[in-house]
VEXBA-266837 format. One record per residue (C-alpha): x, y, z; residue number from 1. Coordinates in nm, 4 decimals. Layout:
N
         X         Y         Z    i
         X         Y         Z  NUM
...
! end
This chain:
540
         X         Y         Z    i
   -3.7004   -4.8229    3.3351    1
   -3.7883   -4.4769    3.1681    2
   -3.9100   -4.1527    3.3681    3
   -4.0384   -3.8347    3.2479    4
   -3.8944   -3.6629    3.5825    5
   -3.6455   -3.3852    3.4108    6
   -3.4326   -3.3507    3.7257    7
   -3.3607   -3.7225    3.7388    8
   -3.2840   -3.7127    3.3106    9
   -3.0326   -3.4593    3.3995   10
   -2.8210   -3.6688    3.6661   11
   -2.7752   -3.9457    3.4486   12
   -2.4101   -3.9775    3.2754   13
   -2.3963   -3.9295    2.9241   14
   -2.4059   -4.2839    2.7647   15
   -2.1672   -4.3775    2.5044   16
   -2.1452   -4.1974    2.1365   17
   -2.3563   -4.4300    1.8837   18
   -2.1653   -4.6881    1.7155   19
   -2.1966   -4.5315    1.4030   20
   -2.0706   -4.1527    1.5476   21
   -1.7982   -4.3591    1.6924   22
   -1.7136   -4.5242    1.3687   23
   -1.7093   -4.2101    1.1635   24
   -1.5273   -3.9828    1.3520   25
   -1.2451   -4.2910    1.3814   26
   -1.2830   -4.2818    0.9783   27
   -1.1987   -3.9120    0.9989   28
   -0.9253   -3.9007    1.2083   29
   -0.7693   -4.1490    0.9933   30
   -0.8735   -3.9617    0.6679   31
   -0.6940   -3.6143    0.8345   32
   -0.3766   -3.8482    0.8852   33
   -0.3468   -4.0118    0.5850   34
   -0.3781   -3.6684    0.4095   35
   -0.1299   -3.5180    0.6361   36
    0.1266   -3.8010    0.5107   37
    0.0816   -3.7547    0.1792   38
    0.0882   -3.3275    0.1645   39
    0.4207   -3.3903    0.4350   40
    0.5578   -3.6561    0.1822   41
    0.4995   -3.4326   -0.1212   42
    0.6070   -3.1485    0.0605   43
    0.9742   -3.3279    0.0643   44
    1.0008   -3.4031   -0.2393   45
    0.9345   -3.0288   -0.2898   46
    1.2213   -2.8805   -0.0786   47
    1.4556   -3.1415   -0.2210   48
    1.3986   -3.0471   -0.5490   49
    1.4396   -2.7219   -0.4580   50
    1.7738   -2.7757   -0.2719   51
    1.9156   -3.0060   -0.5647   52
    1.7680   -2.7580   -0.8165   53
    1.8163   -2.4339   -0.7086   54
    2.0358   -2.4537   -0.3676   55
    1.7713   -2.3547   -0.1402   56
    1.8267   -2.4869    0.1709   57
    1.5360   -2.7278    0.3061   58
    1.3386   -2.6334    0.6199   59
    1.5137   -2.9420    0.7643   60
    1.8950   -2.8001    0.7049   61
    1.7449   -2.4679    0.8480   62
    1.5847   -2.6070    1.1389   63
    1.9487   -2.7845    1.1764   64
    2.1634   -2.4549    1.1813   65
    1.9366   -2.2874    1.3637   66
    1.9785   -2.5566    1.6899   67
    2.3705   -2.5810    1.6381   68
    2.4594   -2.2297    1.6710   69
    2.2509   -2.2952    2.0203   70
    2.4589   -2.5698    2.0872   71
    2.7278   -2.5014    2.3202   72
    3.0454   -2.6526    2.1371   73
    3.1282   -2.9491    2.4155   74
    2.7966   -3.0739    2.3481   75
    2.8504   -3.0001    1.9555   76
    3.1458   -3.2183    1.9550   77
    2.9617   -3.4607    2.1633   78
    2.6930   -3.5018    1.9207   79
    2.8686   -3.5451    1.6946   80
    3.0647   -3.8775    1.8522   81
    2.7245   -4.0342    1.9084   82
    2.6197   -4.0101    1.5597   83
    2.9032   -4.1684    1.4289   84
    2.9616   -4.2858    1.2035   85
    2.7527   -4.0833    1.0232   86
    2.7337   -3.7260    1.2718   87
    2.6247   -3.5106    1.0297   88
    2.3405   -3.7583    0.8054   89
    2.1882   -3.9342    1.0901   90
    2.0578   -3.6048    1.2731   91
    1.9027   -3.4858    0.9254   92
    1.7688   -3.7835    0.8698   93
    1.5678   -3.7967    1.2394   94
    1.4606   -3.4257    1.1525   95
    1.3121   -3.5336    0.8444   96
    1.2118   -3.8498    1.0276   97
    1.0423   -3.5934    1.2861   98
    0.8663   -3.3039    1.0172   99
    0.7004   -3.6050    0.8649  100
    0.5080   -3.7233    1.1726  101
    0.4459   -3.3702    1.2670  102
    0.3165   -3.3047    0.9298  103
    0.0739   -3.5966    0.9832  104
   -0.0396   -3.4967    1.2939  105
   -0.1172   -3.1265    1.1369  106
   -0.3702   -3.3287    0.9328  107
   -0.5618   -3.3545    1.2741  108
   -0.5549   -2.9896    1.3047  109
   -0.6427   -2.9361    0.9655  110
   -0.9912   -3.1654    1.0158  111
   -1.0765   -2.9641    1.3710  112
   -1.0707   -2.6391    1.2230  113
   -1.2479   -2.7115    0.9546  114
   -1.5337   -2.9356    1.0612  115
   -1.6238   -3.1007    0.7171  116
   -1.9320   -3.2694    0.7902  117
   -1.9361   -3.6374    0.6384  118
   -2.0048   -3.7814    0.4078  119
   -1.8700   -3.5277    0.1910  120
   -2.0993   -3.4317   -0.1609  121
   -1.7950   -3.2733   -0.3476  122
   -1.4241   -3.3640   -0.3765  123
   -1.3674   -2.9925   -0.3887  124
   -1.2792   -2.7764   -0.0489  125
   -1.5339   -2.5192    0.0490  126
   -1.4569   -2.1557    0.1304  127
   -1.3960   -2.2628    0.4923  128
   -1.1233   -2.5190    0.4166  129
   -0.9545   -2.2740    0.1383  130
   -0.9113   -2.0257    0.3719  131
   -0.8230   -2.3100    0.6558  132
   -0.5022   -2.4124    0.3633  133
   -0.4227   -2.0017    0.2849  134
   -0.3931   -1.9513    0.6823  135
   -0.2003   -2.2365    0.7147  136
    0.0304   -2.2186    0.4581  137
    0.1178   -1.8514    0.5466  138
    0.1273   -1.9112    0.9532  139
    0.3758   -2.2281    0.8347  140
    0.5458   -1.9460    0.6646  141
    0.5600   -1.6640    0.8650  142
    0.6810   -1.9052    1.1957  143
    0.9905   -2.0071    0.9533  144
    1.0794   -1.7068    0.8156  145
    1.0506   -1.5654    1.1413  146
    1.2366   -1.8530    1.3422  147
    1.5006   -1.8877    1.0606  148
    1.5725   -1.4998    0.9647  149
    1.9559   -1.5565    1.0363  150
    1.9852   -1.9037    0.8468  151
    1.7651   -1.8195    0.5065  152
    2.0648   -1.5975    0.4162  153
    2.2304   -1.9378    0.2747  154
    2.2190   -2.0049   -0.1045  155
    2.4163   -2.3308   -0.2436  156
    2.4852   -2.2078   -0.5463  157
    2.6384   -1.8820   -0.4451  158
    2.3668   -1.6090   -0.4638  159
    2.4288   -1.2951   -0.2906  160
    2.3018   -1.2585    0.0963  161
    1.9790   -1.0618   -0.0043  162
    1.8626   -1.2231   -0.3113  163
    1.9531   -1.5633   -0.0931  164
    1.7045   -1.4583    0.1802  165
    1.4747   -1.3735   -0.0465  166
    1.4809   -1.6989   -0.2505  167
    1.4838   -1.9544    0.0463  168
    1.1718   -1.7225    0.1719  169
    1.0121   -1.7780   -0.1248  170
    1.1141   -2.1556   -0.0683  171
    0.9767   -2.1866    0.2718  172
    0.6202   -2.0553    0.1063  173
    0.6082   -2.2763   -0.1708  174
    0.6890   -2.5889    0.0578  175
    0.3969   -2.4789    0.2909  176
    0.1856   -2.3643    0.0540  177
    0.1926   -2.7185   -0.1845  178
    0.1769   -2.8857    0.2153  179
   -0.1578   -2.7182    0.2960  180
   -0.3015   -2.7558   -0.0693  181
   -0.2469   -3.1107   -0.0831  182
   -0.3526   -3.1655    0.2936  183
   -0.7146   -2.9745    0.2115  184
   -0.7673   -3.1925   -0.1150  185
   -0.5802   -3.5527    0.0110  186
   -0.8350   -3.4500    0.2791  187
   -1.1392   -3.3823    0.1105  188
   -1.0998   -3.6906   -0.1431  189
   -1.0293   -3.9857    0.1338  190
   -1.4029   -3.8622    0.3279  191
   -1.7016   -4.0943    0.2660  192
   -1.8810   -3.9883   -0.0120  193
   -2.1961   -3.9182   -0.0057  194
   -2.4787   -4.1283   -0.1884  195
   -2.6991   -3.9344   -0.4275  196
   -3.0501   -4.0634   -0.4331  197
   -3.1439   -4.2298   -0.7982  198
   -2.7738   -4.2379   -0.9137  199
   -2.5923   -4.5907   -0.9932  200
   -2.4523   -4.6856   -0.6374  201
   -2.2127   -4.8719   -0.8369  202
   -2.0847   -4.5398   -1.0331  203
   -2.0322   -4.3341   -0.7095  204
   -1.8714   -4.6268   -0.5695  205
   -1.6091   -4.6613   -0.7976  206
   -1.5332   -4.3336   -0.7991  207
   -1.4642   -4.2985   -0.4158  208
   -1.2521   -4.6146   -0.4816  209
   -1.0806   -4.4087   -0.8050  210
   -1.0347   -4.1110   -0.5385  211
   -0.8504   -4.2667   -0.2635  212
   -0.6938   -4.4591   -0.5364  213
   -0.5012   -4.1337   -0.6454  214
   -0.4149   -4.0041   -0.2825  215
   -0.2484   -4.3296   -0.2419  216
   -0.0616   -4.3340   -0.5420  217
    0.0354   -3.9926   -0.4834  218
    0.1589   -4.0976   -0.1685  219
    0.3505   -4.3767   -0.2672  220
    0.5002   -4.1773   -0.5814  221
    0.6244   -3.9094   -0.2973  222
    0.7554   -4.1669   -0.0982  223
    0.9381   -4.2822   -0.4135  224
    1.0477   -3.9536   -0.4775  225
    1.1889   -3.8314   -0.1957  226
    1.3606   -4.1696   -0.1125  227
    1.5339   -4.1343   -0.4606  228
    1.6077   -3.7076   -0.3772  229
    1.7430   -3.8372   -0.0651  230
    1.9654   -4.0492   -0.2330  231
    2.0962   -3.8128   -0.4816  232
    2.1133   -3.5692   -0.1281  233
    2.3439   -3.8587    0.0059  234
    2.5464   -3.9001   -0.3057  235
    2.6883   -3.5683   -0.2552  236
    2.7518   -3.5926    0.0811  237
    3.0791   -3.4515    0.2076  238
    3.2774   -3.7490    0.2815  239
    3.6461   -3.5910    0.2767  240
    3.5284   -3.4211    0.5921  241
    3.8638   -3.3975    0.8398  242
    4.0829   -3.5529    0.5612  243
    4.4034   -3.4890    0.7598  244
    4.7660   -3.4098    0.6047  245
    5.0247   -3.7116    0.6582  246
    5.4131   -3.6677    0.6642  247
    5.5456   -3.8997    0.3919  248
    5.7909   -4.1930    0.5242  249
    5.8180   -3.9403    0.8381  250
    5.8712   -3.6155    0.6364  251
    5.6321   -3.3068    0.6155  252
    5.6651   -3.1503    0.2665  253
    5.7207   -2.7637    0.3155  254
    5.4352   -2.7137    0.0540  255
    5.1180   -2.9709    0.0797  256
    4.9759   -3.0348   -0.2517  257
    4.5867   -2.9500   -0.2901  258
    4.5021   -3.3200   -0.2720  259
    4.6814   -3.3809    0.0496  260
    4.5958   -3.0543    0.2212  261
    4.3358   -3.1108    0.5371  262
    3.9881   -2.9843    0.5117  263
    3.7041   -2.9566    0.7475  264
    3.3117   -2.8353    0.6502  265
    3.0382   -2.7656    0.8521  266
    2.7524   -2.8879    0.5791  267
    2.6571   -3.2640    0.4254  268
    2.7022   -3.1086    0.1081  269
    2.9190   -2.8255    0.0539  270
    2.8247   -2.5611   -0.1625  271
    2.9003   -2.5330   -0.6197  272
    2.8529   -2.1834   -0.6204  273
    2.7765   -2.0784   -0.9860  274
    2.9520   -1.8003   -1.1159  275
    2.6993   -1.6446   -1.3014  276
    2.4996   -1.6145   -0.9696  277
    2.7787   -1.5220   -0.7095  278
    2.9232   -1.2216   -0.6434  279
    3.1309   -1.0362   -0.3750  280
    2.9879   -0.7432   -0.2006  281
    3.1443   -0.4641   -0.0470  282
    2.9163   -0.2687    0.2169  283
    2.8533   -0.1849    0.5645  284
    3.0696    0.0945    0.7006  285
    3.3038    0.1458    0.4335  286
    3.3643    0.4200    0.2058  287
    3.2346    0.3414   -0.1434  288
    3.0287   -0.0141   -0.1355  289
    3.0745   -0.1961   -0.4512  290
    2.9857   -0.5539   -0.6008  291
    3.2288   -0.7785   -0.7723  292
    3.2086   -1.0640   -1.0234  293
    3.4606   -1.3250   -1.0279  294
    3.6438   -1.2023   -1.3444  295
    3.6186   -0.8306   -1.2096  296
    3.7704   -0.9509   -0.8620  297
    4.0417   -1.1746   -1.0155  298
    4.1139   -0.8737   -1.2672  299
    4.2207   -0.6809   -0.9212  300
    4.6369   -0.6673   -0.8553  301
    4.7099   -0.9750   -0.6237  302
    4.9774   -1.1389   -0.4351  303
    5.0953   -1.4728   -0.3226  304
    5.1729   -1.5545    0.0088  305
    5.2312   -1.8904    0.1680  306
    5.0048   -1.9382    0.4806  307
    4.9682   -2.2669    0.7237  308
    4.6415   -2.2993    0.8229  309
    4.5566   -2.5323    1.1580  310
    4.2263   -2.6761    1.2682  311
    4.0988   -2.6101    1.6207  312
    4.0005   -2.9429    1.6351  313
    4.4036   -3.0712    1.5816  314
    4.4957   -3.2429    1.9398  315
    4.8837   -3.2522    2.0413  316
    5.0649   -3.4005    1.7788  317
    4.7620   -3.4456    1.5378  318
    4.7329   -3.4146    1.1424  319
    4.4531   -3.1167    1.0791  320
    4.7073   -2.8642    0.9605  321
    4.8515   -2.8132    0.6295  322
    5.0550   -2.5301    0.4410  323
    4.9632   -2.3481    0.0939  324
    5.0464   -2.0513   -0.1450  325
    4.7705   -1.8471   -0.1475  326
    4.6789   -1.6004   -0.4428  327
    4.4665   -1.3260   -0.3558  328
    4.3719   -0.9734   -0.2979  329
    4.5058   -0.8274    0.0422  330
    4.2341   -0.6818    0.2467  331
    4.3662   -0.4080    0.2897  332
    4.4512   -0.3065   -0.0466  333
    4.1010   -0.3599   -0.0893  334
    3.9607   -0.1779    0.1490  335
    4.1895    0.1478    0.0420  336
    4.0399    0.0872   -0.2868  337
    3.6744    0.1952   -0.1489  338
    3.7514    0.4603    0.0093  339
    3.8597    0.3108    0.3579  340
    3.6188    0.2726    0.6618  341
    3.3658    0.5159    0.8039  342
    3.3107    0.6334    1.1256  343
    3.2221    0.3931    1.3673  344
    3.3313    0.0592    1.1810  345
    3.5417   -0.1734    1.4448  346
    3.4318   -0.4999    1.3122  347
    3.4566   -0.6736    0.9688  348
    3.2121   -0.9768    0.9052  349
    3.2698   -1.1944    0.6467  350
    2.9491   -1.3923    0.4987  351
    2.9802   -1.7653    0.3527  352
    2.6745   -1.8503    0.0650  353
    2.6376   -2.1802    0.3059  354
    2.5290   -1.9120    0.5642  355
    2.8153   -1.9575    0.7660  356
    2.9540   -1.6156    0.9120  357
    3.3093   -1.5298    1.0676  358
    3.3001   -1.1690    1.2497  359
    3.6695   -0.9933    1.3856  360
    3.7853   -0.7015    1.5519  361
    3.8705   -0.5023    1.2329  362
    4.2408   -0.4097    1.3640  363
    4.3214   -0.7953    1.4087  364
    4.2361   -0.8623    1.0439  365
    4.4665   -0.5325    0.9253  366
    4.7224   -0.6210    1.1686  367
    4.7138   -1.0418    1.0283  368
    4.7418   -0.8607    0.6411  369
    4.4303   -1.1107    0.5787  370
    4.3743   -1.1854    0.1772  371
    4.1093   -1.2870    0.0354  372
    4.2387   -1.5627   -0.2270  373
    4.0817   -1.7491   -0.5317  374
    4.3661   -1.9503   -0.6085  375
    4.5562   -2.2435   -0.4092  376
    4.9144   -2.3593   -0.5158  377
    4.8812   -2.2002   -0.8236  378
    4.5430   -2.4058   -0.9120  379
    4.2087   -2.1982   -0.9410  380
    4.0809   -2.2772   -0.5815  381
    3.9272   -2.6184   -0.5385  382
    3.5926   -2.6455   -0.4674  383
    3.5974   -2.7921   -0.1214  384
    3.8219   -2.5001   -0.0228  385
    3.6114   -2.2703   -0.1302  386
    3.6142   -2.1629   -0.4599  387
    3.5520   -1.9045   -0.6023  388
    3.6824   -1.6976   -0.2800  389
    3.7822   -1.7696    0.0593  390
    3.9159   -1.5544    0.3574  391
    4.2790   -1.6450    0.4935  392
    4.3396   -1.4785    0.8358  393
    4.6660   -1.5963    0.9180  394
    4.7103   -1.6584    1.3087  395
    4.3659   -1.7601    1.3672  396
    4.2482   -2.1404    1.3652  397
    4.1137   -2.2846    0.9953  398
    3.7097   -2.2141    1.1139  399
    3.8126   -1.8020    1.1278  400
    3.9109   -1.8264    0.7577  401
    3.5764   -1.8822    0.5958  402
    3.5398   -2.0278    0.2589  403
    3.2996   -1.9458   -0.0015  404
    3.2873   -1.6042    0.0396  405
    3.0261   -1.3556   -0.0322  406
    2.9861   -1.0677    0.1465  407
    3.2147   -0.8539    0.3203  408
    3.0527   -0.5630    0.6094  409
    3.2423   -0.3413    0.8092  410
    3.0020   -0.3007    1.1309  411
    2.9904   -0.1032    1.4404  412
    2.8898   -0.4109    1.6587  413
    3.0312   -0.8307    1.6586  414
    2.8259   -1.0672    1.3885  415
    2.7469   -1.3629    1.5757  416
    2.8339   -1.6945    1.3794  417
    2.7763   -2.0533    1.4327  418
    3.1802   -2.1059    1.5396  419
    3.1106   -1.8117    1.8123  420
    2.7350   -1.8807    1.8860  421
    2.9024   -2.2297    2.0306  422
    3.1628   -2.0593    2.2667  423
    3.4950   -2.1820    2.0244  424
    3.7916   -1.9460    2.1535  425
    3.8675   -1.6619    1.8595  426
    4.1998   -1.6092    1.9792  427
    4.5258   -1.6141    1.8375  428
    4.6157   -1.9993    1.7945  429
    4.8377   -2.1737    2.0367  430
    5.2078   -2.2614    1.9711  431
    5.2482   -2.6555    1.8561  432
    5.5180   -2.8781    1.8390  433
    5.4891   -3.2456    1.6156  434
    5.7754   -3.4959    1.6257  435
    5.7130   -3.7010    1.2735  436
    6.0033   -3.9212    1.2752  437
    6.1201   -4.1386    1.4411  438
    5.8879   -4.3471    1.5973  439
    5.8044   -4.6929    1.6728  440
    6.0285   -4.9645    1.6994  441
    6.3569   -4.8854    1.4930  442
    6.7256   -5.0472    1.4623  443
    7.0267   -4.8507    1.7067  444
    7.2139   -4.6828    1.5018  445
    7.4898   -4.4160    1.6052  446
    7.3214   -4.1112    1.4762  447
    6.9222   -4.0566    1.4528  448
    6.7512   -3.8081    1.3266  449
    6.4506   -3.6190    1.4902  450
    6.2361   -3.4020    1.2659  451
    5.8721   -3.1944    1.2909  452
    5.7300   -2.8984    1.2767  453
    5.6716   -2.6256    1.4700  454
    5.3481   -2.3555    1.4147  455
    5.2806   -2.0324    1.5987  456
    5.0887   -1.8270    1.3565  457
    5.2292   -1.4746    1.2943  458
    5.4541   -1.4833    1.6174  459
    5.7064   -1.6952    1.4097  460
    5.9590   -1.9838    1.6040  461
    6.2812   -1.8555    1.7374  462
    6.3193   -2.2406    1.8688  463
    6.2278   -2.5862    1.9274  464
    6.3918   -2.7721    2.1646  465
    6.3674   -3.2043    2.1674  466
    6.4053   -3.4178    2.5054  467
    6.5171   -3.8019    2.4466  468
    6.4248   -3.8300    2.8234  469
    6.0497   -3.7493    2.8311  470
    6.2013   -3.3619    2.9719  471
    6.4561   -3.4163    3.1861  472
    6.6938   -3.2571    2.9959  473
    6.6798   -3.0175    2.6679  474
    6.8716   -2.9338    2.3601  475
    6.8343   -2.7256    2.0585  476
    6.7267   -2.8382    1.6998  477
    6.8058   -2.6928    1.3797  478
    6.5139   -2.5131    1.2194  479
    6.4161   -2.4346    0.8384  480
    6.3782   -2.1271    0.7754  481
    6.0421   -2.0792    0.7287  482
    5.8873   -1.9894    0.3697  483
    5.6465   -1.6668    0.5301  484
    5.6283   -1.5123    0.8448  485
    5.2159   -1.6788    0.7964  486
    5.3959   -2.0708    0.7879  487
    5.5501   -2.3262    1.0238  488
    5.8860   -2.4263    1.0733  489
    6.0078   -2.7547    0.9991  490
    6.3238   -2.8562    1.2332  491
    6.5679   -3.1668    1.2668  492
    6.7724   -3.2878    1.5713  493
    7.0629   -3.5450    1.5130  494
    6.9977   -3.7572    1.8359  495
    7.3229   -3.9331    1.9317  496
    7.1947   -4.2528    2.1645  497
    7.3958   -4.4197    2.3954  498
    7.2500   -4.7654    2.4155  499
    6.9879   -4.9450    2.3026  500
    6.6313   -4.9620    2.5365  501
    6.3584   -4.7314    2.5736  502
    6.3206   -4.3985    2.5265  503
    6.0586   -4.1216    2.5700  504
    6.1032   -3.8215    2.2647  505
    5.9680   -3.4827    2.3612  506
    5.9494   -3.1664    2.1657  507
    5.8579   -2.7432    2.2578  508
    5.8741   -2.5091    2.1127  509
    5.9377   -2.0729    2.1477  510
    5.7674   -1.8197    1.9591  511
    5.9011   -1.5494    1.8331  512
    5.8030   -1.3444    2.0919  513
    6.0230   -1.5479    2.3739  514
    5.7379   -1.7466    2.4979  515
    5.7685   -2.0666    2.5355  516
    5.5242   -2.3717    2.4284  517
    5.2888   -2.4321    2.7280  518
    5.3376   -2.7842    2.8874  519
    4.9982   -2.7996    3.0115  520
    4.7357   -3.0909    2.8571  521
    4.4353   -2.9211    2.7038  522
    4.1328   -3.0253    2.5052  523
    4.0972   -2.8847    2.1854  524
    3.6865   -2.8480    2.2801  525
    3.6946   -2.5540    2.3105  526
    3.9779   -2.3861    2.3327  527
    4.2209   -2.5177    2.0913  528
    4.4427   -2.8256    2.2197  529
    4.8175   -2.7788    2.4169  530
    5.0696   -2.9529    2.5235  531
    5.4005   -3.1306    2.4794  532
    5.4177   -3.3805    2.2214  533
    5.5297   -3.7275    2.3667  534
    5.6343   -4.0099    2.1718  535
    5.7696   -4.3360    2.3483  536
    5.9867   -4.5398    2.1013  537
    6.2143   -4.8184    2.1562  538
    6.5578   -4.8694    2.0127  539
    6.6444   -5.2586    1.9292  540
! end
C-alpha cells in the first residue's frame, strides 16, 4: 500500500540497490581488480628487468632488508630453519606473492577515487584519473624512498653509494609510475562501453571484446614474463651459501685453496660488480677524500698476509672457518696516504654495493692492521669473496670483514648494519679448539695420533692441551707454528692407549694472553659458539 504521508516515507528502510546498480558496481569492482593484476604483474616484470639489467634492487629485496635488520638475530636464525630448505627464496617469493595481491587490491582504490561513471564513452583516462595515476605513482614513490632510504644505497653491479641511491630511486619511480599507468588504462579499457546511438552495435561490440582482449593478453604476457625473470632470478641464486672447509682424510691443510675455503652471503644472488662502474671512495672524516678505480687501487704498494677467517655461525667443533693469503692495501697505510683522520673521527664504516654495512671503533681496526685485499691465494679475488675488494679485520668473526667493498667513512658516531641492527656480538672472537682425527671406530694400535686446530684471532695459542678421558686428566700437544700472528695453529698429540674400549677425546686450548679456552656450552646465536670439543671414539 502507497501513502503520500512524508513522515511515514521517511521511516521506511532503504530497500535494496536495483538489480542493475547491483550488477554494475559488481562489474566494476571486478574491472578495478583485474586492472590492478595486470599493472602489479607488469610492474614485476619491470623491477626484474631492472634488477637483471641494471642491478637495481627490486622493491621486494628492499622491503626484505629493510625487515631483517629489524629482526632480532635468534629469530633471524629461526627463520631461517623454517624456510628450509630454501630460507632465503621462499620468503621472497611470499613477498612477491604478497605485493601482487596488494597491488590488486590498489585497483579498488584506484576506482573509488576516481569515480568513472559507466559505461565509459572513451578508452582514454580523463584529467581526474591522470592526476589519480601521477598522485599515485609519486605517493608509491615517496612512501619507498622514504621507508627504504638506508637500503636504496645497494647497487649489484658495483655503483658507488650515491649514484646507487640515486639509481634504485629512480627505480622505485619507474616501477610505480608504469604500475599506476597501466592500472588507469587496464582500468579504463575493461569498463562497459558505452553504446552510441546510430552506430553498428556489432562494431562497438567487437571492439570492447578487442579491448579486454589486450588487457588480458597483457596480463598473461606479464605473467609469462615475470615467471621466466623469476627463473633467470633463481638461476643465479647463491647456492654455495655455508659451503664449509673439510680436513682431508683427517688433516687440515695450513693453506685452504679458494675452492675449498668456506663462504657465507647474506643475498640470493650475490653481487658482479662491473669494473667500469665501481669504485672505492675515501671520505667522511679523513684528511684528503679521494676515489679509486680498480687499476688505480691495485697500482697502490701492497702486502700479503695470511689471515684465518671464522664464521659466527661455526658451533664447537664445526667447519665454517678457513685460512688464506691475502693481498692487499693495509688500512693504515692508506689512511696516512690521505692525510690521516680529522678531528672527531672514532669510527670507520665500511659500505658493501649489496648495501650491506660493517661499522668499528676506529682504534680496533688500526690496532687488528686490517687490509683491504683484492687478491686471494695469489688468484685475483673470486667473485663470491668479494671481488674486486673486500675488508679483512683479523680477530673479528667472517660477517665484520665485508666483501664487495665500496665506500670507506671515518665518522664521529657507530653506522648501524644489518649484522648489528640484529644484536650479533662485535667482539673479539672466542678461542676454539677442533680435534679432526681420530674419530670413529678405528683399529688399537700402540701409538695414535691426535691432530686439530686451534684459532684465537690476534691473541695467538701458547697451547692446546687433549684429554683421552673426556677431562679428567690433561697433557700437552705439539703445535705448528703458526704461518701469521692473523692464523690458527694446527697441533698433534701422540696418544699412547692402554687397552682397547671406549674412550672420550677432549681438546682446549690457551691464548696467547694466558687465558684459557672457556669450558662453558654456548650457542653461536648470538654470541659466537664455546666450548670444549668432545669426541667419543672407540678403539677395537
Amino acid at each position: 500500500m502507497q501513502t503520500n504521508n512524508p513522515a511515514l516515507q521517511t521511516d521506511l528502510p532503504p530497500g535494496p540497490p536495483a538489480p542493475g546498480r547491483l550488477k554494475s558496481l559488481l562489474v566494476t569492482l571486478l574491472c578495478a581488480l583485474g586492472a590492478g593484476l595486470v599493472a602489479a604483474l607488469v610492474s614485476v616484470v619491470c623491477m626484474l628487468i631492472l634488477r637483471l639489467a641494471a642491478g637495481i634492487p627490486t622493491p621486494v629485496e628492499l622491503f626484505g632488508d629493510f625487515v631483517l635488520k629489524r629482526m632480532p638475530a635468534p629469530v633471524f636464525v629461526g627463520m631461517l630453519i623454517r624456510f628450509q630448505p630454501h630460507p632465503k627464496t621462499t620468503p621472497l617469493g611470499l613477498t612477491l606473492l604478497a605485493m601482487l595481491a596488494l597491488g590488486t587490491l590498489l585497483g579498488l582504490l584506484y576506482a573509488l577515487l576516481v569515480r568513472v561513471k559507466t559505461p565509459v564513452n572513451s578508452a582514454r583516462p580523463g584529467r581526474r584519473e591522470w592526476l589519480t595515476m601521477l598522485a599515485l605513482a609519486l605517493l608509491m614513490s615517496a612512501v619507498g624512498i622514504a621507508l627504504f632510504w638506508t637500503e636504496l644505497r645497494q647497487n649489484y653491479l658495483g655503483l658507488p653509494v650515491d649514484w646507487s641511491r640515486l639509481l634504485s630511486a629512480l627505480g622505485l619511480l619507474l616501477d610505480f609510475a608504469l604500475y599506476a599507468l597501466v592500472l588507469g588504462y587496464c582500468y579504463r579499457l575493461l569498463l562497459p562501453r558505452e553504446r552510441r546511438v546510430g552506430a553498428d552495435s556489432t562494431r562497438q561490440g567487437r571492439r570492447a571484446l578487442l579491448a579486454r582482449t589486450g588487457v588480458t593478453a597483457l596480463g598473461l604476457g606479464a605473467a609469462g614474463g615475470a615467471l621466466g625473470l623469476v627463473a633467470g632470478y633463481l638461476n643465479e641464486y647463491a647456492s654455495y651459501d655455508g659451503a664449509e672447509t673439510f680436513p682431508t682424510n683427517g688433516v687440515t691443510s695450513p693453506i685452504t685453496p679458494n675452492s675449498e675455503h668456506y663462504v657465507v652471503t647474506q643475498n640470493p644472488i650475490d653481487p658482479a660488480p662491473s669494473l667500469n662502474a665501481w669504485r672505492l671512495e675515501i671520505t667522511g672524516l679523513v684528511g684528503t677524500p679521494a676515489t679509486y678505480t680498480y687499476e688505480e687501487f691495485t697500482a697502490l704498494p701492497s702486502t700479503s698476509r695470511a689471515v684465518t677467517l671464522e664464521c659466527i655461525a661455526n658451533g664447537v667443533g664445526g667447519h665454517l672457518i678457513s685460512t688464506a693469503i691475502w693481498q692487499g692495501v693495509t688500512f693504515r697505510s692508506l689512511l696516512e696516504k690521505h692525510g690521516g683522520t680529522r678531528p672527531g673521527a672514532k669510527y670507520v664504516a665500511f659500505y658493501s654495493v649489496d648495501g650491506y654495512t660493517v661499522s668499528q671503533p676506529l682504534d680496533d681496526v688500526l690496532e687488528a692492521d686490517a687490509l683491504l685485499a683484492f687478491r686471494m691465494n695469489g688468484e685475483v679475488l673470486p667473485m663470491k669473496h668479494g671481488y674486486p675488494l673486500r675488508v679483512l679485520i683479523p680477530g673479528h668473526y667472517g660477517e665484520e670483514n665485508p666483501k664487495w667493498l665500496t665506500r670507506i667513512e671515518l665518522t664521529d658516531h657507530f653506522v648501524d648494519g644489518l649484522y648489528s641492527d640484529q644484536g650479533w656480538y662485535t667482539g673479539q672472537l672466542h678461542t676454539m679448539t677442533r680435534i679432526d682425527r681420530p674419530f670413529g671406530r678405528i683399529r688399537f694400535q700402540p701409538t695414535i695420533e691426535i691432530g686439530g686446530i686451534a684459532f684465537s684471532g690476534r691473541r695467538g695459542i701458547q697451547r692446546v692441551e687433549v684429554s683421552t678421558d673426556n677431562g679428567a686428566s690433561w697433557s700437552d700437544a705439539q703445535l705448528a707454528p703458526p704461518l701469521s700472528q692473523d692464523t690458527w695453529v694446527l697441533w698433534t698429540y701422540q696418544w699412547h692407549p692402554a687397552a682397547r674400549g671406549h674412550y672420550t677425546l677432549v681438546a682446549r686450548a690457551t691464548d696467547g694472553t694466558g687465558q684459557v679456552q672457556t669450558s662453558r656450552w654456548q650457542s653461536t646465536v648470538p654470541n659466537g659458539g664455546t666450548g670444549y670439543p668432545i669426541i667419543p671414539m672407540d678403539l677395537i
